[in-house]
C-alpha positions as CSV (number, residue, x, y, z in Angstrom):
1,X,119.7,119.6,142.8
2,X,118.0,120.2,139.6
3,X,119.3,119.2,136.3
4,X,120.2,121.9,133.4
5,X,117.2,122.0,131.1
6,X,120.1,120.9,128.6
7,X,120.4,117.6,129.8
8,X,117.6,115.7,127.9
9,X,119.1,116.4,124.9
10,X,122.2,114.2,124.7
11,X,119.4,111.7,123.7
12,X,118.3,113.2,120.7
13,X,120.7,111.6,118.5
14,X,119.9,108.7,119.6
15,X,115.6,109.3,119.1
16,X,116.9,110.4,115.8
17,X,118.1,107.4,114.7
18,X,115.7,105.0,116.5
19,X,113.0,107.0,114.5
20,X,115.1,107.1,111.1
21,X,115.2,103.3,111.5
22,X,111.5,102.4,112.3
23,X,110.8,105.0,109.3
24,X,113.0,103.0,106.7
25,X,111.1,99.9,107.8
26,X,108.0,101.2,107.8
27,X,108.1,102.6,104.3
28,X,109.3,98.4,103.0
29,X,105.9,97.2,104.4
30,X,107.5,96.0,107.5
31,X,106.1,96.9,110.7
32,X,108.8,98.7,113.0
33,X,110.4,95.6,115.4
34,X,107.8,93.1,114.6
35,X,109.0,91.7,111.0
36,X,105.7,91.5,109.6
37,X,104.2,93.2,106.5
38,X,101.2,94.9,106.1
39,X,98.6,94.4,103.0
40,X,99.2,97.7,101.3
41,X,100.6,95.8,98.1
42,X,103.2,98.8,98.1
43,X,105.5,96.9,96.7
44,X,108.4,99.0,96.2
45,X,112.3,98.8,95.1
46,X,112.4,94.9,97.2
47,X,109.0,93.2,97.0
48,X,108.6,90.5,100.2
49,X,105.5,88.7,97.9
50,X,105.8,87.8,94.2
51,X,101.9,86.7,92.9
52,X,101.5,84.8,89.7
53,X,98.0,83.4,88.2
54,X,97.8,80.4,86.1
55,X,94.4,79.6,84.0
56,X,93.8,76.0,83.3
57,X,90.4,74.6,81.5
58,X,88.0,71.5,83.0
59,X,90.9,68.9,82.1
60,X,93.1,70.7,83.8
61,X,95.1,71.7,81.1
62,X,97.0,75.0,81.6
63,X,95.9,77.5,78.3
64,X,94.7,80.7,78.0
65,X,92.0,79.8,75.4
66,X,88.7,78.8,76.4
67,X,85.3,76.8,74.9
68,X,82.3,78.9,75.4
69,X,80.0,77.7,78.4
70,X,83.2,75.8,79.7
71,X,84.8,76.5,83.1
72,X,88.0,78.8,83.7
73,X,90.4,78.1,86.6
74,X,91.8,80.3,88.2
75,X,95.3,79.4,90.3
76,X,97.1,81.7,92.5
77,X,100.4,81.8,93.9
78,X,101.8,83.9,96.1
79,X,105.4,83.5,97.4
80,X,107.1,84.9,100.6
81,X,110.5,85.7,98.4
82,X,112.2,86.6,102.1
83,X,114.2,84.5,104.5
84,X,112.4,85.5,107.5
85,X,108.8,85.0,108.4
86,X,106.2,87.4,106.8
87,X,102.7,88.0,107.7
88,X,99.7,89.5,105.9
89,X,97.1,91.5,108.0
90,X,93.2,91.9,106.6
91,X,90.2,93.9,108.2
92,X,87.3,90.9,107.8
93,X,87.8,87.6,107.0
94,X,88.5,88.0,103.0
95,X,92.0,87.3,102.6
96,X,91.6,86.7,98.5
97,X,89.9,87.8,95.4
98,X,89.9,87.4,91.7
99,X,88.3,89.1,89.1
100,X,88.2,89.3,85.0
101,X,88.0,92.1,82.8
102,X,87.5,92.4,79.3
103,X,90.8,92.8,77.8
104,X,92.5,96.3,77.5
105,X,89.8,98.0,79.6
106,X,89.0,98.3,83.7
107,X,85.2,96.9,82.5
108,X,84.8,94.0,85.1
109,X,82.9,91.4,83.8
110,X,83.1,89.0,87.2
111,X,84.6,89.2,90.5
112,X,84.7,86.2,93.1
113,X,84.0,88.4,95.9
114,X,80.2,89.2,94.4
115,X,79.7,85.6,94.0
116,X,80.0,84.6,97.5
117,X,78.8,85.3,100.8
118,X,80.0,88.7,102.9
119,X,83.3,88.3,104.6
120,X,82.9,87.9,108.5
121,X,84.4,90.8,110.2
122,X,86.9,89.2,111.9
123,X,89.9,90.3,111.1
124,X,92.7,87.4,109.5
125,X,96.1,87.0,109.5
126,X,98.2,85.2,106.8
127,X,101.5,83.5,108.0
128,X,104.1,82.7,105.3
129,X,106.9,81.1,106.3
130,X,110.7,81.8,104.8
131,X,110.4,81.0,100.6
132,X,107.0,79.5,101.2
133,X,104.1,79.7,98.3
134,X,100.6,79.0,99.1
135,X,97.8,78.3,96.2
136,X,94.8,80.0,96.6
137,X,92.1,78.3,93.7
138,X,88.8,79.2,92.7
139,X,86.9,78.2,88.9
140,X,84.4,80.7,87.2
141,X,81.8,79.2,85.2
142,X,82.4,82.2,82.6
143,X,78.9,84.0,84.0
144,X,79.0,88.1,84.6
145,X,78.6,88.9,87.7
146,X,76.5,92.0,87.0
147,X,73.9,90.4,84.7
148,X,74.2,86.9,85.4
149,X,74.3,86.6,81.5
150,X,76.9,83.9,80.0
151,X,80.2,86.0,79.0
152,X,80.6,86.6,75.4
153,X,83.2,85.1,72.7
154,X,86.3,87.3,73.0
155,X,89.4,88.6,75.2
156,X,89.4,89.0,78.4
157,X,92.3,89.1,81.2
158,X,92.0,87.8,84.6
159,X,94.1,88.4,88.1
160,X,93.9,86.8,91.1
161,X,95.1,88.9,94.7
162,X,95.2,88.5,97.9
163,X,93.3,91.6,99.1
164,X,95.1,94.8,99.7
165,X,94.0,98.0,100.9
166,X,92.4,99.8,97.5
167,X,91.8,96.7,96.0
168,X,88.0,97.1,95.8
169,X,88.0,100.6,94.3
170,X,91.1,99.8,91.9
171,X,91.5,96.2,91.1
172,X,93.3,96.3,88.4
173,X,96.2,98.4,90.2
174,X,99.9,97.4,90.3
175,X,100.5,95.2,94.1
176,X,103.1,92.9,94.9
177,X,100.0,90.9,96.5
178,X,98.5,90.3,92.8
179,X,99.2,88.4,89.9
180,X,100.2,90.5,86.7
181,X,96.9,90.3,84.0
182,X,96.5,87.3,82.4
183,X,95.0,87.2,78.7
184,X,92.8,84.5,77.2
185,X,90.1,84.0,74.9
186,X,86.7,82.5,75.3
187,X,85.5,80.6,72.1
């Protein structure tokens, strides 16, 4: 005997809320049933990540004023802020970036990512495990990218990320996955 074409939907309600559920998840950054975050650096209301930079000069000395022709080091930390394990999914093998600007202005004067070979394609995966931090470093010799000229005396700010997806047409927007600007002289 065939079933009234009304039958199917006693499980509406309970699509309905499946959906509702996997759409509030979705919209933290958190895949739906797999507790893993994506790289979008939305970081919304409840971060998972919290990025900080720290500059230090060739002695290792954390500052934020530099000699001209020295070296500026460039430290970031990123911390799962979450009790559960988090991951972080890229396209190619670039999982991090920094970049320096002159100061008040979207003017990049030097980006790691033009300084060293293409990414392979193959896409990564970053585990953090509950409340861990992991230290991504890198040192810029304080030479522009573009012209390969030595960077002038003045203000600049610097940010370290891990790459998220607009990243390379707007570094300097806001992401949980990157470190607020960071201001320091070069001498």
């Amino acid at each position: 005997m065939e079933r009234p074409p009304t039958h199917g939907w006693r499980r509406l309600p309970t699509l309905v809320g499946i959906l509702l559920i996997c759409a509030a998840s979705t919209s933290s950054n958190r895949s739906c049933g797999l507790g893993s975050s994506n790289n979008s650096g939305d970081g919304g209301n409840d971060p998972t990540f919290v990025a900080t930079l720290e500059l230090q000069d060739a002695n290792g000395d954390v500052t934020n004023s530099f000699e001209r022709n020295g070296t500026v080091t460039m430290i970031l930390t990123v911390r799962n802020r979450r009790d559960t394990t988090e991951t972080i999914d890229f396209t190619d093998s670039r999982t991090r970036d920094f970049v320096v600007v002159r100061a008040n202005t979207e003017s990049v004067v030097w980006q790691l990512s033009k300084e060293t070979a293409a990414p392979s394609p193959t896409p990564t995966t970053l585990t953090f495990g509950p409340n861990e931090s992991q230290t991504f470093t890198t040192t810029w010799d304080q030479t522009e990218s573009d012209s390969g000229d030595q960077a002038r005396v003045g203000t600049y700010e610097a940010r370290g990320v891990l790459v998220f997806d607009g990243f390379d047409d707007h570094p300097l927007r806001a992401s949980q996955l990157g470190s607020e600007l960071e201001q320091f002289t070069i001498n």
